[in-house]
ROSE-4610 file (N, C-alpha, C; in Angstrom, 1 decimal, always signed):
// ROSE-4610
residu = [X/X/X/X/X/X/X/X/X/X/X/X/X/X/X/X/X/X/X/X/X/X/X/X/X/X/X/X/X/X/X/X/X/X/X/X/X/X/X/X/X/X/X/X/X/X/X/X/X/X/X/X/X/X/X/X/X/X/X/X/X/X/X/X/X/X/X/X/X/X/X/X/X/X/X/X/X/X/X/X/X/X/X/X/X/X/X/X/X/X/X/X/X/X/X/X/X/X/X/X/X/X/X/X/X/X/X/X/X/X/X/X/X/X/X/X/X/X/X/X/X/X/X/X/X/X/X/X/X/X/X/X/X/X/X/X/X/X/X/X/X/X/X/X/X/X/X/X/X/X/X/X/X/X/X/X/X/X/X/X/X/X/X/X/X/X/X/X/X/X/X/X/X/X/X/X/X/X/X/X/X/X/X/X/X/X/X/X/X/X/X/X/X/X/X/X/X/X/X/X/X/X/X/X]
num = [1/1/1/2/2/2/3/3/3/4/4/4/5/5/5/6/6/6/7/7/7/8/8/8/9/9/9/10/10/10/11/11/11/12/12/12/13/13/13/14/14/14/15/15/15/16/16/16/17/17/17/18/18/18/19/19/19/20/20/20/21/21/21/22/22/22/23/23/23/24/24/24/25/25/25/26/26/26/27/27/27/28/28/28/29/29/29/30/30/30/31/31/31/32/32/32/33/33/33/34/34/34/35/35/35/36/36/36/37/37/37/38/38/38/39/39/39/40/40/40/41/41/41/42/42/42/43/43/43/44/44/44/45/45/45/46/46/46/47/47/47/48/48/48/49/49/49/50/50/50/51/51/51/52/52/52/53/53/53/54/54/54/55/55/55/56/56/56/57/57/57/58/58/58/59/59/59/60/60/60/61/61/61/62/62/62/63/63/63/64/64/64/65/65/65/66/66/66/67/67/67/68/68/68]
x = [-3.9/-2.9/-2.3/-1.8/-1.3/+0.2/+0.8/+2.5/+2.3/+3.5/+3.7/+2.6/+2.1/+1.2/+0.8/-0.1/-0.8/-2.1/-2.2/-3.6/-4.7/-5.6/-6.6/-7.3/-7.0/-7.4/-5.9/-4.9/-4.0/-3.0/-3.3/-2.1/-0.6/-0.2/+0.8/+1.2/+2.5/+2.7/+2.9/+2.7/+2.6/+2.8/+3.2/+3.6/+2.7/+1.9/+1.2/-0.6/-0.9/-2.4/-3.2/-4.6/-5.7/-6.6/-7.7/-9.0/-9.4/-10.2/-11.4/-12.7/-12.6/-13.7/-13.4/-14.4/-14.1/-15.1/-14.4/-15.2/-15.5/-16.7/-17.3/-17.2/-17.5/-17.2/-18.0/-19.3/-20.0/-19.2/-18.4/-17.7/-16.5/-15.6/-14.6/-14.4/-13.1/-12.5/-12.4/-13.2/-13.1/-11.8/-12.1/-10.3/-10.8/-9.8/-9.6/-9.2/-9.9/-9.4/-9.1/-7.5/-6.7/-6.4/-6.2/-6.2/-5.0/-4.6/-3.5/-4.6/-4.3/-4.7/-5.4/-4.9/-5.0/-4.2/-4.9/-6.7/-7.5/-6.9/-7.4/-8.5/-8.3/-9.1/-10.4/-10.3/-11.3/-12.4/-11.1/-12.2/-13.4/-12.7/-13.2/-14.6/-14.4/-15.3/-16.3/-16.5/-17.3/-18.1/-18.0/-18.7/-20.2/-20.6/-22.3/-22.0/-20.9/-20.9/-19.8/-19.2/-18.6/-19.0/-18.4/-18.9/-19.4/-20.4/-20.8/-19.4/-18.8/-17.9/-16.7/-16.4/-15.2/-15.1/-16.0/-16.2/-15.8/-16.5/-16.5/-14.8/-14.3/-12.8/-11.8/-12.3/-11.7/-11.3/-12.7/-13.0/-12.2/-12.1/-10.7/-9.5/-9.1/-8.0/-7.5/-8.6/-8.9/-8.6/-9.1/-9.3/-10.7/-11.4/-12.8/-13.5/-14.4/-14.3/-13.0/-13.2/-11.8/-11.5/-10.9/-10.8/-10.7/-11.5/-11.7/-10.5]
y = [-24.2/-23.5/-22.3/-21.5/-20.0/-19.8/-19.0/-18.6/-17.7/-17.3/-16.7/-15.4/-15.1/-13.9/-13.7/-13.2/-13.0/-13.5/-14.3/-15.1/-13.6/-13.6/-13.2/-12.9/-13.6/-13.7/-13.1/-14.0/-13.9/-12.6/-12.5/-11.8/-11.8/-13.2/-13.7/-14.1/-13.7/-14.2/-16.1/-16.7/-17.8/-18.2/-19.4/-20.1/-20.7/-20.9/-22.4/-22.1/-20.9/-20.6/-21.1/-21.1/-21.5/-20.9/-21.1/-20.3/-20.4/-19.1/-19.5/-18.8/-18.1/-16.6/-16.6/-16.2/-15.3/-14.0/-12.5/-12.0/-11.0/-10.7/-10.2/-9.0/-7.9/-6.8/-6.7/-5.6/-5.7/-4.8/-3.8/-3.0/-3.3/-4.2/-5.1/-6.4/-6.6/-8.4/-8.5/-9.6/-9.8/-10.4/-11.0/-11.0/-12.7/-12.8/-14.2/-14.1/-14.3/-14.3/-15.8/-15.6/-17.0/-16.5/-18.0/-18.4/-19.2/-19.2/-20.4/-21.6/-22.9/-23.9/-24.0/-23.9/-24.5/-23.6/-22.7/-22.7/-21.9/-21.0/-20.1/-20.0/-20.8/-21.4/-22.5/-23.0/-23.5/-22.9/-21.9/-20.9/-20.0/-19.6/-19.1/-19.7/-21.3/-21.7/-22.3/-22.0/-22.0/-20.7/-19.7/-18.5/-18.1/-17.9/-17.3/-17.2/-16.4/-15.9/-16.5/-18.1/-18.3/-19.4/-19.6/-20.6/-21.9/-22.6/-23.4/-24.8/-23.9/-24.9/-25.2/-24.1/-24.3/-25.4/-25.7/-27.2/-28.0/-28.4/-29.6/-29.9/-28.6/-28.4/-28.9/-27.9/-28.3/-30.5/-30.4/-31.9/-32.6/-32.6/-33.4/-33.3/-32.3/-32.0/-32.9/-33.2/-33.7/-32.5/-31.7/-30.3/-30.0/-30.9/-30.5/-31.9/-31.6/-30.5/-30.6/-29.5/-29.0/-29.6/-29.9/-30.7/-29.7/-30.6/-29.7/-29.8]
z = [-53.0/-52.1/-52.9/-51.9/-52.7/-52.3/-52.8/-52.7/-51.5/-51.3/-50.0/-49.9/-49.2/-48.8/-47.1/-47.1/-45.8/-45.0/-44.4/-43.5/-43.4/-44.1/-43.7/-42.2/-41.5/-40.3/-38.9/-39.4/-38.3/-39.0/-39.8/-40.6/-40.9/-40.7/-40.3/-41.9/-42.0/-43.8/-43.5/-44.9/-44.6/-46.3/-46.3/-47.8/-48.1/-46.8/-46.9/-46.7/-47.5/-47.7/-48.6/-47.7/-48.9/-49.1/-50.2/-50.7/-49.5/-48.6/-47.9/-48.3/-49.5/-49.8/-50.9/-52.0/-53.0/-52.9/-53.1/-52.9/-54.7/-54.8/-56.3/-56.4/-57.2/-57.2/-58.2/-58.7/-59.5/-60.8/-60.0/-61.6/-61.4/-61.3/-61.7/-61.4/-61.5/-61.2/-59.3/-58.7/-58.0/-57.1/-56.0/-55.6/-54.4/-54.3/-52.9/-51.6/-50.9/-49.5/-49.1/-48.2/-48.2/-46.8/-46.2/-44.7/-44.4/-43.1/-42.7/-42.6/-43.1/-43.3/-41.6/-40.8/-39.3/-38.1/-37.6/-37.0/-37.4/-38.8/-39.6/-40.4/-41.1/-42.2/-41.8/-40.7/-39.9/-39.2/-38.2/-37.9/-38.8/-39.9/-40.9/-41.3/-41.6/-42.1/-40.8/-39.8/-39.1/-38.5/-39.4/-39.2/-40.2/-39.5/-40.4/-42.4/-42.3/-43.8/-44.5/-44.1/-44.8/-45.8/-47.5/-48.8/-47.8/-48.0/-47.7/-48.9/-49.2/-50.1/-49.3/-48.5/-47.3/-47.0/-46.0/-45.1/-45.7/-47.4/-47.9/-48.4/-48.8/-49.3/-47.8/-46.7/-45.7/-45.1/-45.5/-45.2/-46.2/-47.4/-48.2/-47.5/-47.2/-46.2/-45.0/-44.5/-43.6/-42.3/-42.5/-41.7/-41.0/-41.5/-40.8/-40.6/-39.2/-38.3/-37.7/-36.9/-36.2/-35.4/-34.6/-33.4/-31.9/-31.4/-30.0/-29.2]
């Protein structure tokens, strides 16, 4: 979890963010993309291009799957 910033998705500031992305950068330091735990970070990880590591992170949580 991360300190106060901004949901990726909703853009809503929030205290209570998590990893959903890391993204690489071939000629520097790459950076993190962080989500609202719930419905953010969910949604996220149910999209084509997101870490196949989400889910499983989500799933400790007990965040995944989402609930319909």
């Amino acid at each position: 979890m991360r300190g106060s910033s901004q949901c990726v998705l909703c853009k809503e500031p929030s205290g209570n963010l998590i990893l959903v992305d890391i993204i690489e950068s071939g000629s520097g330091p790459g950076w993190g993309l962080y989500a609202c735990p719930t419905p953010c970070a969910q949604e996220y990880a149910g999209r084509s291009y997101a870490p196949t590591w989400l889910a499983k992170e989500l799933e400790k949580l007990e965040l995944w799957p989402p609930e319909s």
